[in-house]
N, C-alpha and C positions, 0 to 999 in steps of 0.2 A: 300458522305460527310465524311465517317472515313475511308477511305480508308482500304475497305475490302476485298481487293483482297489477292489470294493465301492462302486462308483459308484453303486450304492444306498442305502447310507447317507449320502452324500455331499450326493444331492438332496433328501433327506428331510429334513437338518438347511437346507438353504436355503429348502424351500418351509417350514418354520416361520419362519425369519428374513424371507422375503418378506410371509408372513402377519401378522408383528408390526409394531404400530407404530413408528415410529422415536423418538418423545417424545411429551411431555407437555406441556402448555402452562399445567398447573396439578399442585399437587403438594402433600406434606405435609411432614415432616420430612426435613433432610437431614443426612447426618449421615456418617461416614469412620471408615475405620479405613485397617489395612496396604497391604491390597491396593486399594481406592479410595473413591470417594465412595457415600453408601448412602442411595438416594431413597426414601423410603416403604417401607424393608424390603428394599429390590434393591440388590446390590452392581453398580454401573455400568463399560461401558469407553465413554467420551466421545469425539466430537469436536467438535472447535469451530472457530470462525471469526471474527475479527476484521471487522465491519463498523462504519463509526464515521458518528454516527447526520450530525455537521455538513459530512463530506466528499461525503455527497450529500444527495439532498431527498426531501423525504416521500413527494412523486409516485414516488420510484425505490425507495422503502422495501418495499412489498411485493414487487414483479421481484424486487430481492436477496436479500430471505431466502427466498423460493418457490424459486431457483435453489438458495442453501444447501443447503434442508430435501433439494431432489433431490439435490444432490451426495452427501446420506447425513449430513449433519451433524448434529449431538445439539443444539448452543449455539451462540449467537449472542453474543460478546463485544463489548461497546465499552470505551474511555475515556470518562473524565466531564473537560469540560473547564471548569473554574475559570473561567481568564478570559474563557471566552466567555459563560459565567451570571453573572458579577460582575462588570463590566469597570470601575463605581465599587464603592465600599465600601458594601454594605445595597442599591444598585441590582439587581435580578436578572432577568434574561433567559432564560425556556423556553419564545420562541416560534419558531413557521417551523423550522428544520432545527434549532435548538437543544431541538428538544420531545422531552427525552429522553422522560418519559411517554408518547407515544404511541409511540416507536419500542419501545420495552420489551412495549405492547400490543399490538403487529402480532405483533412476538416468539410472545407468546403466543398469539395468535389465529391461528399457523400450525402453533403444538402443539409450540413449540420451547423449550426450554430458555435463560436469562439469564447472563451474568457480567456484572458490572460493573466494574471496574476504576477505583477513583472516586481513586486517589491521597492528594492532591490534586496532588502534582505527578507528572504524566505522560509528562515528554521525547515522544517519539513524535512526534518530528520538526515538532511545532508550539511555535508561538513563545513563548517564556521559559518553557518545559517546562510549557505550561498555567497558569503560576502568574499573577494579574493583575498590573500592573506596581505599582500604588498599593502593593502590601507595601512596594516598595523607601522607601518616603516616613517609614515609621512609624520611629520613633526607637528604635534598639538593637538592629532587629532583625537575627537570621541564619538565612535559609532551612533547614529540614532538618535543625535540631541542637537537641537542650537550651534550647533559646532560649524563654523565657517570652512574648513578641507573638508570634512564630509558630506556636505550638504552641496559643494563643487562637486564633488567624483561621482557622488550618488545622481543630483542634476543630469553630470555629462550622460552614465551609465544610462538613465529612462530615455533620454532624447535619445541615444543611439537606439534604442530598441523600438521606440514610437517611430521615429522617422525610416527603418527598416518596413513597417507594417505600412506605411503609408506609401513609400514607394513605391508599393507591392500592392497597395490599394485593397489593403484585407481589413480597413475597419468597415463597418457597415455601414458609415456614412459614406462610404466609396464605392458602396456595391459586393463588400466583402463579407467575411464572418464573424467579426467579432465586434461581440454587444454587447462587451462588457469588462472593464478591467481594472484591478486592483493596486493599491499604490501602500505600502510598509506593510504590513504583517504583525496585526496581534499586540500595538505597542500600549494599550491600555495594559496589557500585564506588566508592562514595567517603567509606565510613563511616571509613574511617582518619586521611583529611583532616579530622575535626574532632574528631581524640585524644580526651580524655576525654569532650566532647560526644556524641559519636556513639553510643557502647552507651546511654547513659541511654536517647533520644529515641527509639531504636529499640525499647525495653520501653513505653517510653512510649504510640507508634503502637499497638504492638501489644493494649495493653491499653485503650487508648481507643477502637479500633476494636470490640475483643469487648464493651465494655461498653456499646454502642449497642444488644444484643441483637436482631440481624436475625433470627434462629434459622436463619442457614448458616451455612459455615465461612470465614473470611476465608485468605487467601493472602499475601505477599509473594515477589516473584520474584526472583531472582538477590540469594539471601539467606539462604544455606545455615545461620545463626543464627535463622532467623526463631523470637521465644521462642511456647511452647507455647501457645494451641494453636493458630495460626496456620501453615499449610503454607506449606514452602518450595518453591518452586518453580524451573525451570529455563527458560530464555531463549537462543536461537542457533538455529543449524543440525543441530547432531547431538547434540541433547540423550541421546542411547540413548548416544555413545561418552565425554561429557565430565560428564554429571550425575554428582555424588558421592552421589545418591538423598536420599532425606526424612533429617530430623534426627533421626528417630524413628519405632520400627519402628510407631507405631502410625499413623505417616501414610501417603498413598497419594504414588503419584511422578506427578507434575503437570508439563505442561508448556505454562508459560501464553504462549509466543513460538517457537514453530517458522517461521521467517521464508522465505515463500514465494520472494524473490526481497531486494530490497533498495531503501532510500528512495535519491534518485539525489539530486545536486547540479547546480548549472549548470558546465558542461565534463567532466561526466563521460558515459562512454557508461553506459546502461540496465544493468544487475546482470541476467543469465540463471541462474536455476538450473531443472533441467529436471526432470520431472515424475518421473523414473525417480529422481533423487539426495533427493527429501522422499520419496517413496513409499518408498526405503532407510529413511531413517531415522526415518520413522514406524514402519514395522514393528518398526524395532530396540527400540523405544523402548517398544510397547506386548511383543517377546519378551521383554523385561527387567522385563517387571512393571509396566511403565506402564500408565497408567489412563484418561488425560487428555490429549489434544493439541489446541490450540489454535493454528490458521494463522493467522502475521498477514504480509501481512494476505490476508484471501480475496477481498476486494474494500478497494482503497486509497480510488477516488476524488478526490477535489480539494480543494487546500489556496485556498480563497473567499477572496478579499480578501487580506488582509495578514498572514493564521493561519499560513502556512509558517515554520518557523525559520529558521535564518540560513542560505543559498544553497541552502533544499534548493527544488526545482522544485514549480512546481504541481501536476502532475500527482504523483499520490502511488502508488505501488507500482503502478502501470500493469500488472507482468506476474505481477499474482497470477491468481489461477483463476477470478476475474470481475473484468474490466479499469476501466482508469477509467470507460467506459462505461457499464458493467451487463453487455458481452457474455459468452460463455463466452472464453474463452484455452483451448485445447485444443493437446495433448491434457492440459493438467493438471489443469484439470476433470476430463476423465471419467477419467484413470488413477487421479485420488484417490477418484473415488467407489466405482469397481473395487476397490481396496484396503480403504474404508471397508466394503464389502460382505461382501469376504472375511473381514474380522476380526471380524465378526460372526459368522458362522459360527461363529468358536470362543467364541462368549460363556462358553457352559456349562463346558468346561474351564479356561477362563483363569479366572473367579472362583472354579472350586471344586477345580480337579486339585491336584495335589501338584508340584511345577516342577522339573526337573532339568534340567541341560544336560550335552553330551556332545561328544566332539572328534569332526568327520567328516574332518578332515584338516590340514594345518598350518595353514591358514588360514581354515578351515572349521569350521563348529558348530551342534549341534543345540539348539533352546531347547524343551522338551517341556511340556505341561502333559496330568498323568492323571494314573492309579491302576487304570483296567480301562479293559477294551477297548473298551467301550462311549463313554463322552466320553474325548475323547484330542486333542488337536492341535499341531502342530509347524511351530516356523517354522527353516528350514534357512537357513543364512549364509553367503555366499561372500565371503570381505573380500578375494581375490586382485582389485586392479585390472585385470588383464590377462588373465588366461586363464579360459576355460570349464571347469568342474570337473565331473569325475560323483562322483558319493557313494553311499557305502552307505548306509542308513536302516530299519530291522527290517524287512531281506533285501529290500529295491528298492532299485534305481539311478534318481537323480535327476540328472537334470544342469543346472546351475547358470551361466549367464551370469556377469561377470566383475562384481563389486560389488553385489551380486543376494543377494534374500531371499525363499524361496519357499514359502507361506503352504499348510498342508496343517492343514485342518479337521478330520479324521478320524485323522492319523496315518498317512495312506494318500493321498490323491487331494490331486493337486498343482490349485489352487485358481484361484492368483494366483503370479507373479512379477513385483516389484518395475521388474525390466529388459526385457520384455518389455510394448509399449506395444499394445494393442489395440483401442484407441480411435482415433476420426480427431482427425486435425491440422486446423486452421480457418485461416482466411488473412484480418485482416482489412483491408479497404481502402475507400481516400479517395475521393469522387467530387464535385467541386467543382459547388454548387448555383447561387451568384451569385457570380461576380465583382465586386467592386468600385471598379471602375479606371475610373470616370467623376468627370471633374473634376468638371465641374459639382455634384457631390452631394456633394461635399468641403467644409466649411469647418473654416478653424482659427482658433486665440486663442493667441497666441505671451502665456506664461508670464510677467510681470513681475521683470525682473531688481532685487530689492532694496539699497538704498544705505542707508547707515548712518544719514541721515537718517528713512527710511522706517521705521525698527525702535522697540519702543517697550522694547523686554529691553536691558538692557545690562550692561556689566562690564568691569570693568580684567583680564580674564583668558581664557583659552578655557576655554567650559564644557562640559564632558560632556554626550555627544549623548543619549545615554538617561535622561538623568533630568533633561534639559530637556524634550525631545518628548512624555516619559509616554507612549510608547506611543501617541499620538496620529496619527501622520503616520511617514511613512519619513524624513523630509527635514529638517534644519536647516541656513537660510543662517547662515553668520560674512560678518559685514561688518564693514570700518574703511574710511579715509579719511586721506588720506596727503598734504601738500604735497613734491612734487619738486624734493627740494634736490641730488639726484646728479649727479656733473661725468659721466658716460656716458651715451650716448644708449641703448645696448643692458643690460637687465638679465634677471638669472633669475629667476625665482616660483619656493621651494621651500618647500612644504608637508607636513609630517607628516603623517600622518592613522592613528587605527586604526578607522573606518569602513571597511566594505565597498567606498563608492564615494565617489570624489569629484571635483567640474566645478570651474572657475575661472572667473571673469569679471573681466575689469576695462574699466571704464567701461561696462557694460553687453553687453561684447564677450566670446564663448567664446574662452580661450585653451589649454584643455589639459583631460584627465580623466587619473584614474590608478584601478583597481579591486584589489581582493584575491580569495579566491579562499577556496573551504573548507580548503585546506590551508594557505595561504601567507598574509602580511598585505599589507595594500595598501601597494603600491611607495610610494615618495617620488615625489612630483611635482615635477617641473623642466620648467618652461619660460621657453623665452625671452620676454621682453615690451617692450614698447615703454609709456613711460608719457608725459601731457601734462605739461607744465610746468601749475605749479598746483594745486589740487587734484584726485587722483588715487582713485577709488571701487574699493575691491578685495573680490569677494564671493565667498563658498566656499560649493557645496551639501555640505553631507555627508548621504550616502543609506544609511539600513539595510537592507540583503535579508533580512529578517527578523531576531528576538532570537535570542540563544543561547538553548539550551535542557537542555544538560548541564554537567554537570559540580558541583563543591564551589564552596560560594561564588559562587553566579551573583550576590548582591547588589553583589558588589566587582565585577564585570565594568564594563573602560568602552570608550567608542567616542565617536570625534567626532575634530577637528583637533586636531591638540598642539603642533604650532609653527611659526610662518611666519616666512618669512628674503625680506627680498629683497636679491639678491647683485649686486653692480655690484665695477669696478676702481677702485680696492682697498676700495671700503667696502659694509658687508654691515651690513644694516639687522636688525633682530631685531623682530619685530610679535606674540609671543608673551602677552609683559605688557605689554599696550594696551587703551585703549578700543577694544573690541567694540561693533558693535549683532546682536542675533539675531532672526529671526522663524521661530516655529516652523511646519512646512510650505509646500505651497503656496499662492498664491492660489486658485487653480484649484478645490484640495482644501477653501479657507474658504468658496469663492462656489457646491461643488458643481455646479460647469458639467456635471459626467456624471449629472446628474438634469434630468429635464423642464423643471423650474419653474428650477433654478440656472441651466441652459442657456438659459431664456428671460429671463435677466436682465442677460445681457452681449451686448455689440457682437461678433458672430462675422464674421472678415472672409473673403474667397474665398480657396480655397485657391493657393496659391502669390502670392497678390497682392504677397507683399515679400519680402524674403532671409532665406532660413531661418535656425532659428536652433535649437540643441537649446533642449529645454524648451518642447516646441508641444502643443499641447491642439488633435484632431482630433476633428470627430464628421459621422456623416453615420448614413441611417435604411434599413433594411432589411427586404424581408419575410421570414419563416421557408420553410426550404425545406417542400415538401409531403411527406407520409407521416411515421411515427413513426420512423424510426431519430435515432439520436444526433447531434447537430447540435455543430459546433468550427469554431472563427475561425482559419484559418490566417494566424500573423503572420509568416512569413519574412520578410517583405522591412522588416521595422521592426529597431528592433535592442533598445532596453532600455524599460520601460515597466509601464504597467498598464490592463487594459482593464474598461467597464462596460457592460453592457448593460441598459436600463431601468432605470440605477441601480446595478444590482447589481454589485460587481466578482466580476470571473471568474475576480481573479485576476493577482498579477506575472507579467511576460512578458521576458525576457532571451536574445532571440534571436541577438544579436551576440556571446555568449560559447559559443568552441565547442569541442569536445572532439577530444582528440589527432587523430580524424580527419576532424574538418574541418566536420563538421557541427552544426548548433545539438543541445543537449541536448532541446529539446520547440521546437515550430513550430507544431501543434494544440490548440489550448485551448478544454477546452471549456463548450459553454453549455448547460446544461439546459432541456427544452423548456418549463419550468412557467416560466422566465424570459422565453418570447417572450411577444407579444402576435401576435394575426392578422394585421394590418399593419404598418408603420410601425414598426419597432420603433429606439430611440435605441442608437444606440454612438456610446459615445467612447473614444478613447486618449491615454493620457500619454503622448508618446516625448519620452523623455530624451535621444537621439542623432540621429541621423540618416536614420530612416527610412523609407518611400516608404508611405504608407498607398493608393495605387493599385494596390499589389499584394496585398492584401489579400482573401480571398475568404472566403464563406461555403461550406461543406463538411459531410457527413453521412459518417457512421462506418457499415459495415455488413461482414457476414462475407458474404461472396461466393463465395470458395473453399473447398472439405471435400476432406482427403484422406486415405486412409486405406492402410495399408502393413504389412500384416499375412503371416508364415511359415504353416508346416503344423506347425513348432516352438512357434507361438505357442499361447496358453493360450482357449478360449471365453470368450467375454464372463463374468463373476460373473452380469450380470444377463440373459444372453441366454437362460436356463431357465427365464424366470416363466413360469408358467402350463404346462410341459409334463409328462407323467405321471414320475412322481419311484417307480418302478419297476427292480427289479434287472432285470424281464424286460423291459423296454424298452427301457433301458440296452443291452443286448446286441445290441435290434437296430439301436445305433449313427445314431439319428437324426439327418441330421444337421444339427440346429439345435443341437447341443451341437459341432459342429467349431470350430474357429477361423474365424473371418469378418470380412470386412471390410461395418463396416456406418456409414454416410454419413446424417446426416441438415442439411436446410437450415434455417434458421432460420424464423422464421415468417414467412407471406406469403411464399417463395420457395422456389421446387421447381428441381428438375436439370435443366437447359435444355442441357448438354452435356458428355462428357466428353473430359477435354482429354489425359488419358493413359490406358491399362489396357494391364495386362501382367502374364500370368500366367508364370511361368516362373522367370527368375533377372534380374529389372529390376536394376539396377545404380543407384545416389545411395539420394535418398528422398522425400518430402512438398517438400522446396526446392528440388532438381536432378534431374532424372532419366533415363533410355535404358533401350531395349531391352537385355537382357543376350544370353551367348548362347544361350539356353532363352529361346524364347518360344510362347506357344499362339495361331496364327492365329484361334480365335474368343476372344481377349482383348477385344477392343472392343465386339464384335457383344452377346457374352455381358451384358456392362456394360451397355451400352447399352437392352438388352431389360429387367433388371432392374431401372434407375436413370432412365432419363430420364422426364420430365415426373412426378416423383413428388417429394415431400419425403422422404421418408427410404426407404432402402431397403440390400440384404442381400446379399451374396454370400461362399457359405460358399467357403474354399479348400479346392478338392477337384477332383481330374481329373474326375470325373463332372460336376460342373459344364461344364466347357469343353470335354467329350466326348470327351476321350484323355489322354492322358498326353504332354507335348509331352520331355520328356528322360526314360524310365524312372530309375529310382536314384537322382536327384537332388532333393536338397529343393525345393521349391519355394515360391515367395513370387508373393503378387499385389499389387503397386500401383498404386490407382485416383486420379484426380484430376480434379474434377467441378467444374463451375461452378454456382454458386446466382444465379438470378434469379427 
């Protein structure tokens, strides 16, 4: 039925691909043509991976790309972020987690391949799309367009970053790593919005990027004009169904944002996509002549401090194929690398066969690459959503899973299938190290509510929250000051606002908040108020959840209060065009109470000693749990805010905003162990609302459960034949470490201490629910058990000789195992 002949030649093309390197950590010329990129003379098929060097730390820099290189990956992509290297004008920062330089040389010192992505403006979900906010200040200018100041600052910014790399000697035409680098970001989506601006700046980019001469090929992504010779490249999900391919046949088809999952917002649930629907459309994407794929992201990590754009969460693409953590996410770790594996296999024909395609049925199609029989390879398509297909194929029957692409090295031997998962499933979970729910080790500093007296900014008007604050602070109070001349004892506070968030106080007292949302703008605020006869103090926080980050004209973007009213029977007051006083930020944030020395500078009083009030500054000292897994502060019980540990923010926290189902969008936040100290380590928190910081615990991340769910349908491991004789006469006698198997391994430091399900026969759910079906093999457990317990990893091929019978004759059979790691 999969036509499995010649399984001799099959192993013999994998034990060279297991024998070859996977990259190079240094190199010569690189150089492209149609078909792809061309390192030192080698026409290349790539993968890549989005790791981005400031969402984790140096200490995590090697773990992630060592996991990359194993996933099978060729490159290692980041973004360069502007404003986190220039956050004044001529000030520059590349130390601690902003040291692109060193992350680029781990790169290399793992034998891996670079892209850089340097923009300068990079959206990617960080705040004002990478750009520093100081542009907004310069006189005339407009981001992104024909504009003469920015096309100077943006200029200055790339040279400083190219001439870094080259001093360093990391492009590949130096002997370095990097083959490959990107110049704007995406401006086909909004090149229209600046009419005749826009085609200039875009020749413009692209010729002042080539004229840096890195000696590699620059890219632009979703920019199907990108001018010569600058490759266009493609961005989404099914880049193989919606790419209109290169602008020119002499380029290769690139695909620099294959988006593993998706960046989340606060109220939204997590974005799944599953390891079976990229593995589709990568395959599709390299049968159609691609060359280049690049996951982003492969590891997301943590938006640190105040770097997240506007609503999107801390945690940054959590469910790519190494999690915010560093851990694996499985199965979509190993199904990519399974697939990464297989497409190697066909290196030889895909850069040099002849390429045809061919109908195997109405919804069905063969992508072939040859010319003799000797290199040959074919990747078969099933686009029917629903049903299982058999196909003909030069004279074998293959059968085809429903949205399925099945990767044949040889023209013959079915390899890989996209839809078929052969790898285990991981499970990972919380185990709470300290609680922190002792008053005593609780103090707080209730936030100084400002009066118009207190302010030293002032203005006959309300002024715009982002180019007051500069990007300095999330926060600007509006304060006025009011004598009560109203005949009504009862009135309303109604506030505009196109901030994010925003509190009310009057006389020093909360009276109302109102928030917006990534889709929607922040409601109008109404509340009732009571005011004193006299003079009356009225003060507004307005709070950013990060900058925007897309779109045309980010300069014009505003945010902050637009109009206050206060409403009584029958007269309605107007406090729009008024003396203002503003102070930008908090105290808190001026006197850094969330560092050592700040902290030891103010009167901290015992926790609950007075009547709470939003805007409280918590801090108490904790030691790090023991052993190296991943360490996160579980905030549930706080609601809005932002936490530091020794200083360092970890990061907004907006727990009281929940999504359709009820639940906060992130509750774990976490902190890197290069952040603790041995003892005593300082947290503090902002809460903005009303939150309980004695529920608060210290918690460690670890993958605990592996499980694994593998047919007598399903495919052998890609990589479960290293090392075995690669023989047509061996082949025959069916050994069988080439069957299909389920195979289990624990993480480090932790071996299989029990398992909690096995069943060989017809188990019924999968890796998340499961039961007995009606086939089941009574040495199901014992068998497992012999094989798997007190070990780290281990094997169990599916096969009745395994389990010593056959427990239903004629019926396929499936084994799923589900093992606990301690």
């Amino acid at each position: 039925m999969k036509g499995l002949r010649d399984m001799g030649r099959f192993l013999f093309l994998l034990g060279l691909l297991l024998a070859a390197p996977v990259g190079s950590g240094g190199t010569g010329n690189v150089k492209y043509d149609g078909r792809s990129l061309i390192i030192d003379g080698q026409h290349r098929i790539l993968f890549s991976g989005s790791i981005h060097y400031p969402r984790s730390t140096p200490q995590m820099w090697p773990s992630l790309i060592a996991k990359a290189k194993a996933g099978g990956l060729d490159v290692i992509e980041t973004l360069v972020f502007w404003n986190l290297h220039e956050p004044q004008p001529g000030q520059f920062d590349f130390s601690g987690r902003r040291d692109i330089v060193r992350f680029i040389k781990e790169i290399q010192a793992q034998g891996l391949y670079a892209c850089i992505r340097i923009g300068p403006f990079i959206q990617g979900e960080w705040s004002y799309g990478g750009l520093p906010f100081w542009l907004h200040d310069i006189p005339g200018i407009v981001y992104r367009s024909d504009n003469e100041p920015f096309k100077y600052q943006m200029e200055k910014f790339v040279s400083k970053i190219v001439t870094m790399m080259k001093a360093e000697k990391l492009y590949a035409s130096q002997g370095g790593p990097i083959i490959l680098s990107q110049i704007e970001n995406e401006y086909g989506m909004v090149e229209a919005a600046f009419r005749e601006k826009g085609p200039p700046y875009l020749r413009w980019a692209a010729e002042m990027a080539v004229g840096l001469q890195t000696g590699v090929p620059w890219v632009m992504c979703k920019q199907n004009n990108a001018p010569d010779p600058v490759i266009n490249a493609c961005n989404g999900r099914r880049c193989g169904e919606t790419f209109p391919g290169p602008n020119s046949p002499n380029k290769p088809a690139i695909w620099t944002e294959n988006w593993t999952s998706f960046y989340q917002v606060y109220g939204d649930e997590p974005d799944i996509r599953s390891a079976e629907d990229i593995a589709f459309h990568v395959a599709l994407f390299i049968a159609k002549k691609g060359s280049y794929v690049n996951y982003y992201m492969y590891h997301g990590g943590t938006n640190f401090g105040r770097t997240a754009a506007a609503y999107v969460l801390t945690s940054y693409y959590d469910q790519a194929p190494l999690d915010e953590y560093g851990l694996f996410r499985q199965p979509k770790w190993g199904h990519l690398k399974e697939l990464h594996a297989a497409i190697k296999l066909c290196l030889n024909p895909l850069i040099s066969g002849v390429y045809t395609t061919m109908s195997l049925g109405k919804s069905q199609e063969a992508f072939v690459y040859g010319g003799n029989s000797v290199d040959c390879a074919a990747f078969l398509v099933n686009n029917d959503t629903r049903k299982n297909v058999v196909v003909t194929f030069l004279d074998s029957l293959y059968e085809l899973p429903p949205k399925s692409i099945s990767i044949l090295p040889d023209c013959k031997t079915e390899a890989f299938n996209t839809a078929k998962v052969s790898t285990q499933y991981s499970t990972r979970a919380v185990e709470t190290s300290q609680k922190l729910d002792s008053i005593e080790k609780w103090e707080e500093f209730k936030e100084a509510i400002p009066t118009f007296e207190d302010t030293s900014l002032r203005a006959n008007m309300l002024l715009e929250h982002m180019n007051t604050t500069k990007d300095t602070s999330d926060y600007l109070w509006y304060t006025f000051r009011f004598q009560n001349d109203f005949s009504d004892a009862e009135y309303v506070l109604n506030v505009t606002s196109s901030s994010h968030v925003l509190h009310a106080f009057i006389n020093g007292a909360f009276v109302g908040s109102t928030h917006g949302s990534y889709k929607t703008k922040t409601p109008i605020l109404e509340s009732k108020v009571t005011f004193n006869n006299g003079t009356n103090h009225i003060s507004l926080l307005s709070g950013m959840v990060g900058l925007p980050d897309s779109g045309a004209y980010l300069e014009r973007r505003v945010a902050g209060v637009r109009s206050v009213m206060v409403k009584g029977e029958p007269e309605i007051k107007d406090f729009t065009s008024y003396s203002w006083g503003y102070q930008v930020g908090l105290l808190g944030e001026k006197l850094q109470v969330y560092t050592d020395f700040g902290s030891s500078k103010i009167q901290w009083n015992t926790y609950g000693s007075s009547t709470h009030q939003p805007l409280t500054w918590y801090k108490t000292l904790f030691d790090p749990p023991a052993g190296k897994e991943p360490v996160a502060l579980n905030l549930e019980s706080m609601g809005k805010g932002e936490a530091w540990v020794n200083g360092q923010s970890i990061g907004r926290y907006w727990v009281s905003f929940l999504t359709p189902k009820g639940s906060p969008s992130q509750k774990w936040y976490n902190v890197p162990r290069s952040f603790l100290k041995p003892t005593n380590n300082l947290l503090v928190i902002l809460e903005e609302e009303n939150g309980y910081p004695l529920g608060i615990s210290i918690d460690t991340i670890s993958i605990t459960k592996v499980c694994g769910h593998v047919s007598d349908s399903h495919l052998p491991l890609v990589i479960s034949w290293r090392g075995q004789n690669k023989t047509e006469q061996n082949y025959n006698k069916k050994h069988h470490g080439r069957r299909p198997k389920v195979q289990l391994r624990c993480p480090p430091g932790r071996n299989i201490s029990s398992i909690l399900f096995s069943s060989y026969g017809t188990p019924s759910g999968d890796c998340g629910s499961y039961a007995n079906g009606s086939c089941h093999s009574s040495n199901s457990l014992a068998t497992v058990e012999e094989a798997c317990l007190g070990k780290r990893l281990c094997s169990i091929p599916v096969w009745n000789q395994k389990f010593g019978d056959d427990p239903c004759p004629g019926i396929p059979k499936t084994l799923l195992v589900d093992a606990q790691c301690t």
